[in-house]
C-alpha positions in Angstrom: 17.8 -34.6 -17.4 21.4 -34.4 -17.8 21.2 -34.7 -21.7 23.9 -32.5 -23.2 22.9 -30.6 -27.0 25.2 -29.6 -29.3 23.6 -30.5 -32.3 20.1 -31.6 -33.6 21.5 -33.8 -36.7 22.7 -36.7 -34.3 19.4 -39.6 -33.7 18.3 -40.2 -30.2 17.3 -42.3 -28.1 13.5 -42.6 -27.5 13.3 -43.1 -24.0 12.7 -46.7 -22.9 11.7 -48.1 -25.9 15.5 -47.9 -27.7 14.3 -46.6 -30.8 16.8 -45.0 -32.8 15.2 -41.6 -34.1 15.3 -38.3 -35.6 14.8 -35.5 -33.9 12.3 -34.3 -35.7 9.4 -36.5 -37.5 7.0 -35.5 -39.9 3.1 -35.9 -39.4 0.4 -36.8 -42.6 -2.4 -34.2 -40.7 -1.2 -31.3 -42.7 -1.0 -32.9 -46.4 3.0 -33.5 -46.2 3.1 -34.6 -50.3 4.7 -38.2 -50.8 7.6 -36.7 -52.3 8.1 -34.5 -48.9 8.5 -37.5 -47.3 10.5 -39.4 -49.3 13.1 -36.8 -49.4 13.3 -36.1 -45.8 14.1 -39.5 -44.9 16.4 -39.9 -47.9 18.4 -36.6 -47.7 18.0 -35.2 -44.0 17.5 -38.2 -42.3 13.8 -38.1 -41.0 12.8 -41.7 -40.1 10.1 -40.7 -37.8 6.0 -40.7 -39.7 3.3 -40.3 -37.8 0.6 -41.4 -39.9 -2.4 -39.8 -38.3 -6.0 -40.3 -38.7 -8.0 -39.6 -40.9 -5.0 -41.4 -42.9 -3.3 -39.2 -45.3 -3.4 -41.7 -48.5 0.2 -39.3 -50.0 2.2 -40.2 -46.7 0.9 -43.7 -47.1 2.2 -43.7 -51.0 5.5 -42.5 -49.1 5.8 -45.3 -46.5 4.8 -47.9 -48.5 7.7 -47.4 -51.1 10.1 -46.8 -47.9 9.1 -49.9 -46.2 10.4 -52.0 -49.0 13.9 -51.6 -48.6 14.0 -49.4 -45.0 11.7 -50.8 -43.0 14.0 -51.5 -40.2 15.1 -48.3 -40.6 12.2 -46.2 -40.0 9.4 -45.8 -37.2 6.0 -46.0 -38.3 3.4 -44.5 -35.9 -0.3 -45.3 -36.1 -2.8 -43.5 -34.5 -6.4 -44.4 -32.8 -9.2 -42.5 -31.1 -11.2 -44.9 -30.6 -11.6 -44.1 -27.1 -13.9 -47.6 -26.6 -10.7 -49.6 -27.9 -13.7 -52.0 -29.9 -12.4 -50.4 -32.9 -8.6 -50.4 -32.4 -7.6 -53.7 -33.8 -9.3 -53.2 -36.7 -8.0 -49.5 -37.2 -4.8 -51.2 -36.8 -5.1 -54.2 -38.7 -6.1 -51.9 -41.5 -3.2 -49.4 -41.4 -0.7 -52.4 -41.5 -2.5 -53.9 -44.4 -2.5 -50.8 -46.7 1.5 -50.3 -45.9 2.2 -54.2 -46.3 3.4 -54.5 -43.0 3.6 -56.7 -40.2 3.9 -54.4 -37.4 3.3 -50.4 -36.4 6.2 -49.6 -34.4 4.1 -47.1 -32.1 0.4 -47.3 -31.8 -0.8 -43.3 -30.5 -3.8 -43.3 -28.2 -4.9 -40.0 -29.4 -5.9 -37.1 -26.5 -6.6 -38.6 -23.3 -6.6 -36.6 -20.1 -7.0 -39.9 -18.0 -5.6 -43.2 -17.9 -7.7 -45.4 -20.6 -7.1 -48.3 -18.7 -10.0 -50.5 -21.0 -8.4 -49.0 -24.6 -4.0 -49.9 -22.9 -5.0 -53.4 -21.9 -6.2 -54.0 -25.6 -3.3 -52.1 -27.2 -1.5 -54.6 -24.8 -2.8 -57.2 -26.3 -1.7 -55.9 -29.9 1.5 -55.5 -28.8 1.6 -59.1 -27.4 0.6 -60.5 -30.6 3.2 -58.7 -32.4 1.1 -56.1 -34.3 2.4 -53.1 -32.6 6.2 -52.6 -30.8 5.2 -49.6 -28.3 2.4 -47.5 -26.9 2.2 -43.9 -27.2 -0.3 -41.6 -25.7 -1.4 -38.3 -26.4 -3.5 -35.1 -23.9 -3.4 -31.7 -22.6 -3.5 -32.8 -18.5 0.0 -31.8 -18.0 -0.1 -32.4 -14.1 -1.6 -36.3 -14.7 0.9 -37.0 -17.3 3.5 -35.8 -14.9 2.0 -38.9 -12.5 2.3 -41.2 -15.2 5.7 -40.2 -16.4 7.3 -41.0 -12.8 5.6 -44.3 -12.5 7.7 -47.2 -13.2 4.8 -49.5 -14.1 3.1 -47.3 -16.4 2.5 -49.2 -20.0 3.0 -46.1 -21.5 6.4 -46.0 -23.5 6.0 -42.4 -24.8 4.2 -39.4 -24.6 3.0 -37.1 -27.1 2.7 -33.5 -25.4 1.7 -29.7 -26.0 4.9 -27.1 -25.5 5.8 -24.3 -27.3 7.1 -20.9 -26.4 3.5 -19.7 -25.4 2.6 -23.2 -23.3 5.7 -24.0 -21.2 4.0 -25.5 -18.6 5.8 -29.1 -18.7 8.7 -27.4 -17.8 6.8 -27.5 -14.5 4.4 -30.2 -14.6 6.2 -32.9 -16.5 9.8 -32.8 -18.1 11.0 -32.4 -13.7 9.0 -35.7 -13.4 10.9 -37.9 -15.7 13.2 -40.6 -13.9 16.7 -40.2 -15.1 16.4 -44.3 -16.3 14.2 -46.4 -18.3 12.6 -43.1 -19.0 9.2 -43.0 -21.2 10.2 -41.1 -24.7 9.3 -37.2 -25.1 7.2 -36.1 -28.5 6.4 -32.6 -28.8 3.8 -32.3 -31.4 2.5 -27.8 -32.3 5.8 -26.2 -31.9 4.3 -23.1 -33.8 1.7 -22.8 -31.1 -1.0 -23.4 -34.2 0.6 -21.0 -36.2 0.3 -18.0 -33.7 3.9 -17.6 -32.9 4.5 -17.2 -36.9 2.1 -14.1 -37.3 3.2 -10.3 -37.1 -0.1 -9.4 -35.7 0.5 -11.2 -32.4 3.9 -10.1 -31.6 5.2 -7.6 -29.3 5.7 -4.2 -30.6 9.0 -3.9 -32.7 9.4 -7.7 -32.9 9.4 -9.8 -35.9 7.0 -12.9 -35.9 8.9 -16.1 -35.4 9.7 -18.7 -38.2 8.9 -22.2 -38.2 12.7 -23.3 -38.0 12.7 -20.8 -34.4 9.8 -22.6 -33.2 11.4 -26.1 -33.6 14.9 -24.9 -32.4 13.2 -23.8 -29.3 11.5 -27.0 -28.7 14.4 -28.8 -29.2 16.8 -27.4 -27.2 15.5 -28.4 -24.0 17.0 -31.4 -23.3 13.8 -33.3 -21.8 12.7 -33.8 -25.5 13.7 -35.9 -28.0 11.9 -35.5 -30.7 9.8 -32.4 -32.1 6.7 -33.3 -34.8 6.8 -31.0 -37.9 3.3 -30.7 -40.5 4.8 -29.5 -43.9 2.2 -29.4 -46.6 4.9 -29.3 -49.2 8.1 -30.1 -50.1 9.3 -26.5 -49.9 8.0 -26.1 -46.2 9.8 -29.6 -45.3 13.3 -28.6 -46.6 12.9 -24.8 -44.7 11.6 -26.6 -41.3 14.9 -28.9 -42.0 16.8 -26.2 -41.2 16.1 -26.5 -37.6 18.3 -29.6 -37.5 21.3 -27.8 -39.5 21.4 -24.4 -37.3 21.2 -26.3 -34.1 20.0 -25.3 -30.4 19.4 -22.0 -29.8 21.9 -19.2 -28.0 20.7 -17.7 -24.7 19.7 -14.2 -26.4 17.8 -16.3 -29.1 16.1 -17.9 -26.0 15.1 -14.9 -24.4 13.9 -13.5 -26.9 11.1 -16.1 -28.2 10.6 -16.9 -24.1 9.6 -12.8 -24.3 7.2 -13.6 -27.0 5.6 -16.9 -25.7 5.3 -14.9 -22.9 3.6 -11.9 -24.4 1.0 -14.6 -26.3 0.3 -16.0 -23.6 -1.1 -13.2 -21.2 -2.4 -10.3 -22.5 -1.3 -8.6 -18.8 2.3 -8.4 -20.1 1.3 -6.1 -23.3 2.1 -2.8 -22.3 
C-alpha cells in the first residue's frame, strides 16, 4: 500500500466500507471501566468499541450514554461465535436492544480459519435488513485470509488479524495481498503479543521489556493497517496506551530494535 504515516491522530479510512475511524479502538474483553471509555472518545478521539462477547455490561454503560448524542459518530462492533449462525440474530438482536440501537455497525464473526459460508449468508441477511452495516471476520490462517483478502467478491468488509513484533507473518501472507482499491479494512487486535513483549524476563540480554505504547506504535506504523485494538482495564492504562497516537510512527532504530526483540520471542535459535 502506498499509504503515507506521519501521524497516528488523523482518522482513517476503513478500507471499503468508508468508515471514518480512529486508529486505535478500545475492546470490553479486558474490563475497560465505562469511564475509560467515555473519556477516550471524548478527549482522544476513540470512536472505535468493540463490544465483545461475553458482553462487558461497563462498556455497555459507556455506549449506551454515547449513542445518545454520538451515534453517528462512533462505530459499534458486535461480536458472534456462534459458528452454526442459529444463534446470531438473536445474539444480535439482543446487543442492539440493550444499547437502544437500531443497528451494529460491524458484526465480528469471531476466529474462523475457513470461509463460514452458512454463518456470512445469514449475517448477509442481517445486514440486508438493516441490523448490521458491515461484516468483519476474525482467525489465525494467515495464508487463507490472504485468499480472501485479494478476492473482489468476498463479503468480508474487514478483517480482524494477529501481528505483533513476535508474529509478523502477514507481512508475508496477507498485508502483499491487499488490492490497492475497494480494499477490505485492516484490524490488528494483541499488539502486546499477550503481554510477552512487556515482560523483562523474555527479553534479550541488556534490553528493556517493551511498553504497551511501543507495541501499538509498531503495529501502527505499517501502513497496511488501519486500526490497532487496545484492552485497558482502567482509565490509567487507556490514557498511557493513548500515547501511542500522540508520539507517532516509529523511527527506523526504534524499529529495529523491537523487530530484534520480536524476533528473539519468537525463536529460541536466535538466543545466544
Amino acid at each position: 500500500m502506498n499509504r503515507t504515516i506521519d501521524n497516528f491522530k488523523t482518522p482513517v479510512i476503513l478500507g471499503r466500507t468508508g468508515l471514518k475511524v480512529s486508529r486505535m479502538g478500545i475492546a470490553s474483553g479486558y474490563s475497560a471501566p465505562a469511564a475509560a471509555v467515555e473519556k477516550a472518545y471524548h478527549e482522544f478521539g476513540i470512536n472505535y468499541f468493540y463490544w465483545s462477547t461475553p458482553r462487558n455490561a461497563k462498556m455497555g454503560e459507556a455506549l449506551k450514554n454515547l449513542v445518545k448524542t454520538e451515534r453517528d459518530k462512533i462505530v459499534i462492533v458486535l461480536q458472534s461465535y456462534d459458528h452454526s449462525g442459529i444463534l446470531t440474530p438473536r445474539s444480535v438482536n439482543k446487543g442492539l436492544k440493550a444499547l437502544n440501537i437500531e443497528y451494529a455497525d460491524v458484526l465480528l464473526l469471531g476466529w474462523y480459519n475457513y470461509f463460514p459460508k452458512r454463518v456470512v449468508n445469514i449475517a448477509q441477511e442481517l445486514k440486508d435488513r438493516g441490523k448490521i452495516r458491515f461484516i468483519a471476520m476474525s482467525g489465525h490462517n494467515r495464508k487463507f485470509f490472504g485468499k480472501l483478502v485479494a478476492d473482489p467478491d468476498c463479503p468480508i468488509d474487514i478483517f480482524m488479524i494477529r501481528y505483533n513484533a513476535v508474529h509478523r507473518g502477514a507481512e508475508k501472507d496477507i498485508f502483499p495481498f491487499l488490492p490497492e482499491k475497494d480494499r477490505p479494512g485492516i484490524t490488528i487486535y494483541t499488539a502486546t503479543c499477550w503481554k510477552k513483549l512487556l515482560k523483562e524476563k523474555n527479553m534479550p540480554p541488556g534490553e528493556k521489556p517493551l511498553t504497551a505504547v511501543e507495541c501499538y506504535r509498531f503495529v501502527l506504523s505499517n501502513p497496511n493497517v488501519d486500526l490497532c485494538m487496545s484492552g485497558p482495564a482502567s482509565v490509567e492504562q487507556m490514557v498511557q496506551g493513548m500515547k501511542a497516537l500522540e508520539q507517532g510512527p516509529l523511527s527506523t532504530k526504534e524499529m529495529e530494535r523491537i523487530k530484534w526483540i520480536g524476533d528473539y520471542i519468537y525463536s529460541p535459535a536466535r538466543r545466544t
